[in-house]
N, C-alpha and C positions, 0 to 999 in steps of 0.2 A: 460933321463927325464922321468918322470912317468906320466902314461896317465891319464888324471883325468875322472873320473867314478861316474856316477852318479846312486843310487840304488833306486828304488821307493819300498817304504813303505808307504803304507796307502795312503795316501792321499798326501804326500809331499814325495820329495825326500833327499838322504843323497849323501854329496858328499864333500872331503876336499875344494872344491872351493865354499861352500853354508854356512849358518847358519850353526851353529852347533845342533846337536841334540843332547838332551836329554837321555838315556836309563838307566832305574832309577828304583829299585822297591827292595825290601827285598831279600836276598840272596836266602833262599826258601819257598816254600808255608808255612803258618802256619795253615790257613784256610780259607774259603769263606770269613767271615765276615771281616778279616785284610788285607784279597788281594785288596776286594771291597776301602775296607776304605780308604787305603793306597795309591790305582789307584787314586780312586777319588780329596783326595790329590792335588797328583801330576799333575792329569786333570789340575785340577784348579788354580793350582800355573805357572803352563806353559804358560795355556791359555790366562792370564792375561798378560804374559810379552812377548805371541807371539813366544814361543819356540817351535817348533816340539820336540816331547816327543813318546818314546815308552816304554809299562809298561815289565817290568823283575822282572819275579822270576822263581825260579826252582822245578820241584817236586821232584826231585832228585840230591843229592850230591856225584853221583857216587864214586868222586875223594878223599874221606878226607881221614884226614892220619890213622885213628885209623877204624877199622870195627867196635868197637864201638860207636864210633861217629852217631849223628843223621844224618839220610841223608834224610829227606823227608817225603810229607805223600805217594809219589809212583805216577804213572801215570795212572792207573782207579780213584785217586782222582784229582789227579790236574791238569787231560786235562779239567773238566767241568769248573773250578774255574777259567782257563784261558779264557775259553771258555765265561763264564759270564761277566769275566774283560773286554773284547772285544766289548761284545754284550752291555752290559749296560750302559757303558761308551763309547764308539766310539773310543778307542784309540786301534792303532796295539799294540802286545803284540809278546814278545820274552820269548824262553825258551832253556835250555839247551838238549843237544841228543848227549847218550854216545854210541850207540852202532849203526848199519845199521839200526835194523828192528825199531829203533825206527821212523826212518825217517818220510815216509809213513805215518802212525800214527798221530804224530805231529803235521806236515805239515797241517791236516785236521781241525786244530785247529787257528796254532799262523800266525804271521805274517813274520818273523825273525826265522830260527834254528841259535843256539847259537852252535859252538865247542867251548870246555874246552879248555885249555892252553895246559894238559897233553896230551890230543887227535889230536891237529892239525894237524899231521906227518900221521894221521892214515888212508892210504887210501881209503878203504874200507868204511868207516863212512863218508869219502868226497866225494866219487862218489853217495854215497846213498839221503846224502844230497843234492848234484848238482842235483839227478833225479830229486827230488819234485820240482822243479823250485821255490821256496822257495827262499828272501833272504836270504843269510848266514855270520854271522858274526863269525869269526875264530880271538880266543884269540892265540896271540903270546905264544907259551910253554919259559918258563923262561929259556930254554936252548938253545935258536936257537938265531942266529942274526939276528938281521931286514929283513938284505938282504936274508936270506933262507925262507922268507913269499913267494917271487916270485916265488915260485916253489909248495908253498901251496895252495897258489890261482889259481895259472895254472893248477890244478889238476880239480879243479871246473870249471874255462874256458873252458878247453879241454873237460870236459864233458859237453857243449854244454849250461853252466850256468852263465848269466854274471852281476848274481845278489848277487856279493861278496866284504864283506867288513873286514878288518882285524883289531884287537883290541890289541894294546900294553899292554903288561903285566908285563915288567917289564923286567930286566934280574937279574939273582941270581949274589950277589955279597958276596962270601960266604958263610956260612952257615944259613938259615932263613933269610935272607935279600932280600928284592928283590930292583932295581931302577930302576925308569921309565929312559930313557932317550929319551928327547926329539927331541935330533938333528935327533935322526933315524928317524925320521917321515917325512916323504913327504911334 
């Protein structure tokens, strides 16, 4: 049986046994004025129907398939812009962290560190994230099975962190496919 967990963000907390939360916002930063616009939005659309809502986006797309692909405006821009979303609007805010040193950093900012899909396995990036006492949301890698999440989250446990939540991603079903499935889910 799985133990049910409850993670405090902001002001409410997330837990499979609670309301569902929200975590919603543009894949990655585009700029101050679309993060602002966008937050508010979703502020407002939540607010109204009593949803806990945390705003996401990323200033970096570490992970896309092509090096040329856009990945962001970078993290001297887009810690402020999160940083505003936060302050201006009253809502927790989540962002993505590919590497350790970003941890630290981050953490000084959002509410939520997001691990990538392709990262979850990575220990080093999960112990750094457990440091900051930081919730953490850890996206399933589209190669692992459900049941190898419990040993991803134990990693953050074991580092003394028991503010962890893990995000279905899908699993690859062939080539460019992915499918949620939902029986895996607690």
């Amino acid at each position: 049986m799985t133990v049910q967990r409850h993670v405090r963000v902001g002001d409410f907390s997330i837990g499979n046994d609670l309301p569902w939360t929200l975590i919603a916002g543009p894949c990655a930063i585009e700029s101050r004025s679309h993060a602002l616009e966008t937050a508010e939005a979703l502020v407002e659309m939540t607010r109204r129907r009593n949803i806990p809502f945390v705003y996401k986006s990323s200033f970096d797309k570490a992970n896309r398939t092509s090096a040329e692909s856009a990945r962001g405006i970078g993290m001297a821009a887009g810690l402020p812009i999160l940083a505003d979303v936060r302050a201006e609007l009253g809502c927790p805010v989540l962002t993505d962290v590919h590497t350790a040193e970003q941890c630290a950093i981050v953490a000084e900012v959002v509410d939520v560190l997001q691990i990538p899909a392709f990262l979850c396995r990575q220990t080093d990036l999960l112990l750094a994230a457990a440091a900051t006492g930081k919730a953490i949301n850890v996206k399933k890698g589209q190669f692992l099975a459900p049941w190898d999440m419990k040993n991803v989250a134990a990693k953050i446990l074991d580092a003394g962190n028991p503010n962890v939540m893990v995000c279905e991603r899908g699993a690859s079903f062939g080539y460019n496919t992915l499918v949620s499935d939902m029986r895996s889910l607690p």
